[in-house]
Each structure stands twice: as C-alpha cells, then as structure tokens.
C-alpha positions in Angstrom: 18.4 27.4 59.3 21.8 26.1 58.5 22.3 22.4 59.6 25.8 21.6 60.8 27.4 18.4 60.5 29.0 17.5 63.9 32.1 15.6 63.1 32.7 13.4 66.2 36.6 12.8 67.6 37.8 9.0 67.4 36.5 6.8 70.3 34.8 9.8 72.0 31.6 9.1 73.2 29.7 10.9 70.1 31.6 8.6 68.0 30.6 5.1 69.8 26.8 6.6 69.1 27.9 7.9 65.5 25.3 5.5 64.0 22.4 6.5 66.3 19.3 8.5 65.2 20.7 12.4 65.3 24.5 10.8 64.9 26.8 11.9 62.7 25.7 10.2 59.4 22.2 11.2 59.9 23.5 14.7 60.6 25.5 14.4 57.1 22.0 13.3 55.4 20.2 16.1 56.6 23.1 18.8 55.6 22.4 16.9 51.9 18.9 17.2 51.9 19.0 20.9 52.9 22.0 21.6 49.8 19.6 19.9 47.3 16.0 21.3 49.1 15.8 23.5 45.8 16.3 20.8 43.5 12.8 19.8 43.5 13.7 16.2 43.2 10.6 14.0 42.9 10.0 11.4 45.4 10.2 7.5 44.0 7.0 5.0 43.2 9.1 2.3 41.9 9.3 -1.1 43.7 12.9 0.1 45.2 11.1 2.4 47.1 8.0 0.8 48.4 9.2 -3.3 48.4 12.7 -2.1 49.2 14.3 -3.8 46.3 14.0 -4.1 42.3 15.2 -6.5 39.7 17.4 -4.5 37.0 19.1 -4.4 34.0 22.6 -2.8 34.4 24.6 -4.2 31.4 24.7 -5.2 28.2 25.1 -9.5 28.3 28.6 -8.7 26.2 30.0 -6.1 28.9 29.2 -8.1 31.5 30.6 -11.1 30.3 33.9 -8.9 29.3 33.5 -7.6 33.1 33.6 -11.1 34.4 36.6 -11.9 32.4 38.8 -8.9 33.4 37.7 -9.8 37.0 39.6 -13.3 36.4 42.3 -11.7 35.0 43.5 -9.0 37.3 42.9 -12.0 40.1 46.2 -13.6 38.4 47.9 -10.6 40.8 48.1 -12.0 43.9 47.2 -8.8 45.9 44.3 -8.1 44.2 42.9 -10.6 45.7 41.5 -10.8 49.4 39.5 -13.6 51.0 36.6 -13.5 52.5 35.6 -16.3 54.7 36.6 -20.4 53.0 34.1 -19.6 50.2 34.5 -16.1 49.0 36.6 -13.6 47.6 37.1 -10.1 46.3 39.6 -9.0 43.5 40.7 -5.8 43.2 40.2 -3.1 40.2 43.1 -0.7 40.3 42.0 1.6 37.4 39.8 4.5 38.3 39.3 5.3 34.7 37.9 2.0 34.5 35.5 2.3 37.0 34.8 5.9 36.2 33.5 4.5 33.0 32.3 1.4 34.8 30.0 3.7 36.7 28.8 5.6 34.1 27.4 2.6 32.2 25.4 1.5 35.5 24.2 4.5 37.3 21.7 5.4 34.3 19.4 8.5 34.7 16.7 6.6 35.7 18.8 4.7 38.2 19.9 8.5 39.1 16.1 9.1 39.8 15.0 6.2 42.0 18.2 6.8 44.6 18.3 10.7 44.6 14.4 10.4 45.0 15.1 7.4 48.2 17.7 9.9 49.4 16.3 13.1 48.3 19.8 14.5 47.8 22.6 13.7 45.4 24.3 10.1 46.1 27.7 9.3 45.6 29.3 5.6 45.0 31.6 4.8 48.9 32.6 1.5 47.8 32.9 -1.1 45.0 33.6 -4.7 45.3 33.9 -7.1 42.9 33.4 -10.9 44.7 33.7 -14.3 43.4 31.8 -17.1 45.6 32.3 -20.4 45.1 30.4 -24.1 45.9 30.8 -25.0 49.5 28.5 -27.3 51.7 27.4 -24.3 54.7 26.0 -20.9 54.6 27.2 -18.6 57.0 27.3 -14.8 57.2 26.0 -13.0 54.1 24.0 -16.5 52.7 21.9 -16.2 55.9 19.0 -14.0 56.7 20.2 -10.6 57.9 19.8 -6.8 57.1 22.9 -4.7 57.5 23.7 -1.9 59.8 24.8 1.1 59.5 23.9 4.9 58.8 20.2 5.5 59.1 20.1 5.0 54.5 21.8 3.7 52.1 21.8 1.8 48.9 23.2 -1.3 47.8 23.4 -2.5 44.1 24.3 -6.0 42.9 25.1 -6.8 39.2 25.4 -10.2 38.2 28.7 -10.9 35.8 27.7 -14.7 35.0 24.3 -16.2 34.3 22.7 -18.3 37.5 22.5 -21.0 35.1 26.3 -21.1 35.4 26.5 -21.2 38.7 23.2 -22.4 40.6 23.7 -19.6 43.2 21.6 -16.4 44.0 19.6 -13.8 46.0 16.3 -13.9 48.4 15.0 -10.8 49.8 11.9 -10.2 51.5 9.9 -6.5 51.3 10.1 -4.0 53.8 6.9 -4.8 55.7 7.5 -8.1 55.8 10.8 -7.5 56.9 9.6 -5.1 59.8 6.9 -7.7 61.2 9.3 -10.3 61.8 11.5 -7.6 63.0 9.0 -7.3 65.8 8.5 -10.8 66.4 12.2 -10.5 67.7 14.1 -10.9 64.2 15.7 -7.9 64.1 19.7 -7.3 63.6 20.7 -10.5 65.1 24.5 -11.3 65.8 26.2 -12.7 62.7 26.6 -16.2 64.8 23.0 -16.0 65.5 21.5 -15.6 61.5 19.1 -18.0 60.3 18.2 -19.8 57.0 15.1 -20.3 57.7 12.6 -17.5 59.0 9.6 -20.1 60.0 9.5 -19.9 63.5 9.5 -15.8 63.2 6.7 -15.9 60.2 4.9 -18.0 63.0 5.0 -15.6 65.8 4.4 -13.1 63.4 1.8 -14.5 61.8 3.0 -13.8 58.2 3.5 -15.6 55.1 7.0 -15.6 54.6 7.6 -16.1 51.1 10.9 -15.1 49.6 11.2 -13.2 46.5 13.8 -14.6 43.8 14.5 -14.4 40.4 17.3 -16.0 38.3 19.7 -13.6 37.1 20.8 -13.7 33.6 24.2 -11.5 32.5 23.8 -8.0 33.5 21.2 -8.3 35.2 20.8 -7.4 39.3 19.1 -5.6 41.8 19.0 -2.4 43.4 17.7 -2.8 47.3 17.9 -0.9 50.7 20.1 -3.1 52.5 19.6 -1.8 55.7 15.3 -2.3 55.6 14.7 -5.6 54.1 16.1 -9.0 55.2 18.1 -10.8 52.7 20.3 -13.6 52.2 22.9 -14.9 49.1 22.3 -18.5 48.1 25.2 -20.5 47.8 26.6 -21.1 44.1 25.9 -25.1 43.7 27.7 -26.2 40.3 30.4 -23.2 39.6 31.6 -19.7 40.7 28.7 -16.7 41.2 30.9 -13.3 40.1 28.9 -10.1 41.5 29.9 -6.6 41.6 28.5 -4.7 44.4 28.0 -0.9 44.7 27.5 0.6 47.8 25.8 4.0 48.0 25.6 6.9 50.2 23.8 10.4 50.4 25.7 13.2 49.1 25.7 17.3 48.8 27.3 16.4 45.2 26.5 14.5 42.0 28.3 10.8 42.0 30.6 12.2 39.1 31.9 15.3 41.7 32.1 12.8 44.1 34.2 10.0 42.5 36.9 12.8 42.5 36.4 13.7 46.1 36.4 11.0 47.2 38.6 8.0 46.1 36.4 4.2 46.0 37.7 1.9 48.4 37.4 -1.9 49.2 34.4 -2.9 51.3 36.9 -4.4 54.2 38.6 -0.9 54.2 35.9 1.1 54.3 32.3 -0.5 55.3 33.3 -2.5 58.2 33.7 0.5 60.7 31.9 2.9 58.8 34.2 5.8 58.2 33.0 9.2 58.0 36.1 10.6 56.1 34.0 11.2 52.9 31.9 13.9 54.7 34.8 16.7 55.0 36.4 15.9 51.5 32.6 15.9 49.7 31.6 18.8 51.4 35.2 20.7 51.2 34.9 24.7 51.6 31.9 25.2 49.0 29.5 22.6 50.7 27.5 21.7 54.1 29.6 23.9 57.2 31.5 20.5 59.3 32.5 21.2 63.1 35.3 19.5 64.0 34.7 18.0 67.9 
C-alpha cells in the first residue's frame, strides 16, 4: 500500500498537531521507510543506537583547526553573524561548495550506516550552524538539562573546532533509559524557564543513579546523539571561546548528496524553531513519496 504524505495548510488544525504521533513528519518518515523498504538496510548496534549518543571522530585535528579559523573570519562580516542569547553566537557560511565538501568529509560511510540504520531510510542534512560560546557566569537554555522537541526522529551531530583544553567548556548527556526513567518521574520536556542543572531530586524519585556521561573533546572530535531521546546539556566554556558546528538531520526518500541540491541548508533560527515542512514536497518532487496538499 502506498503511504501518502498529508501536507497540512498553515495554522489549520492538522498543522497545530503536525508534530503529534501520525502528524505530518511522522507521515513523511513512513513514506521514506516504504521508498527505501528494498534497500535492505541493516539495523544499528552501535552505542548511537542503543545509549542514544556516541563519541566520534569527524576531522582531521588540521581541518578542524582550519574550520575554526575560517569561522573567525567570515564573522569579520557583520551579517554573518547572529546572536543567540548574551553568551552565544552563530556565524554564517555562505558557500555551498564549501559545505558540500564540508559534508562529505563528515558524513563518512560508516557515519552513513549508523543514521540510515536509526532511520531506516536515506537522511538528508536540514540545517547547519556553526556557534561560538563564550565564558559567562549562568547557564540557561541549551547549558541546562533538556531534550529537544520536534518530529517523532532525528539526528543531531556536534563537531568540536577547538580543543576543551582551550576552552574549559563541553557536553553531558545521559542514555536513553536513563533519560526515559526520569522522564517518568516527571522530567520530561519541561518549559525552557523551567530546565534544571541538576537532575538530583528526579534521580531520587526515580530511584536511579544519575551519572552523566562526558568526555573532553580534542580537535575534530564530537558526538553523534538523538537529541530528541536523551537529556543533555552544554557546559559553559570557563577560560575561552568553545567553536562547535552542529548538524542537524532528518529522514529522507533521497541520499544527503540528492538532497543538499533539493533542498538548500538553512540557519537553525530559520528553519528549526517552527519546524518547517517545506523540505518534504522539494525532496520528494514528482519522482518520490505522492504529497496531498490539504
């Protein structure tokens, strides 16, 4: 049987509920399974896929180090750059050749293997962001405990550009079952204004050990995690700036490559804050997954 994606009208009611189980990006995940059912793609036994998250290597020290410095240097523009917040922002990459190429050092066939076997369908990159945070005496947001919303999977990535040596900062994450117990002892997608640093009270009630999982991040190194599945957090740089690119990625009917020309990469603030399903009629065009329009 065919599955139809369902493409909601803005603020219709389908739309508000877009998100939900049987919404509109679970009905685009489904369409992708189906378009790559006789791909045979192998399901994942890497820590990704049962801890939810994996230290990797994604670059050569050198190229990350290079990466870091070009990131400095197109922040000399002015409107590349966009704050986030008093203690973090995000500099612009204006060359898609650059991040064509960018992408196809990072996304490595074995990287290919543990995402298209989390999704079990072909992935393609929805956003890139390149961030630069910097000392500052409160967390809030990101550098508390949270999980991020959204459609029912996707993939972040996180590449380190400068050593935590450098910097003093970096990332806690706790596994997925961990994550789901204090989920049920009521820590679950709090409010941003509600987040926590510290999970005690809910490892209580839960009556779990709640041990974070860190590792110092040298040049090119990072981690590959489901964002949406395990609670983590950012720790605050503490002695200089902490340069990360993030990848954010989503189920597709395509390979990445097919995709990147489908679909152009955008800025987190443009495109992850409300979610936008614009991707799923240009990936899927006339020779993919049948859309309906609403």
């Amino acid at each position: 049987m065919e599955t139809v994606v369902r493409m909601p009208a803005p603020d219709s009611p389908e739309w508000v509920h877009s998100l939900d189980p049987g919404g509109v990006f679970d009905q685009w995940h489904d369409a992708c399974r189906e378009w790559c059912s006789d791909m045979g793609i192998a399901a994942d036994d890497s820590d990704f896929a049962r801890r939810g998250f994996e230290k990797m290597t994604f670059m050569d020290p050198a190229a990350a180090d290079d990466l870091r410095r070009r990131v400095d240097a197109g922040a000399e523009t002015p409107d590349n750059v966009t704050d986030i917040g008093d203690y973090q922002d995000t500099v612009k990459e204006g060359n898609p050749d650059f991040l064509f190429g960018l992408l196809e050092t990072l996304l490595t066939l074995d990287l290919e293997r543990r995402v298209m076997g989390y999704f079990q369908s072909h992935f393609f990159v929805h956003w890139y962001q390149f961030t630069r945070a910097y000392p500052h005496p409160k967390a809030d947001s990101s550098f508390l405990w949270h999980r991020d919303g959204g459609p029912g999977a996707f993939v972040n990535i996180m590449v380190y550009l400068n050593p935590a040596g450098e910097h003093g900062g970096g990332t806690q994450l706790l596994d997925r079952e961990t994550t789901a117990k204090l989920a049920q002892a009521g820590y679950d997608y709090p409010d941003v204004v509600d987040r926590v640093g510290d999970l005690s009270e809910y490892a209580e009630a839960a009556g779990v050990s709640c041990e974070p999982w860190e590792s110092a991040m040298n040049l090119g190194e990072g981690l590959i995690f489901q964002p949406d599945r395990v609670l983590h957090r950012g720790l605050l740089p503490t002695r200089g700036t902490r340069y990360v690119l993030f990848l954010n990625l989503l189920p597709s009917c395509r390979p990445w490559r097919e995709g990147f020309r489908r679909w152009p990469l955008n800025f987190m603030e443009i495109v992850a804050g409300n979610w936008t399903v614009d991707y799923i009629p240009l990936l899927a065009a006339d020779d993919g997954p049948r859309i309906v329009q609403s």
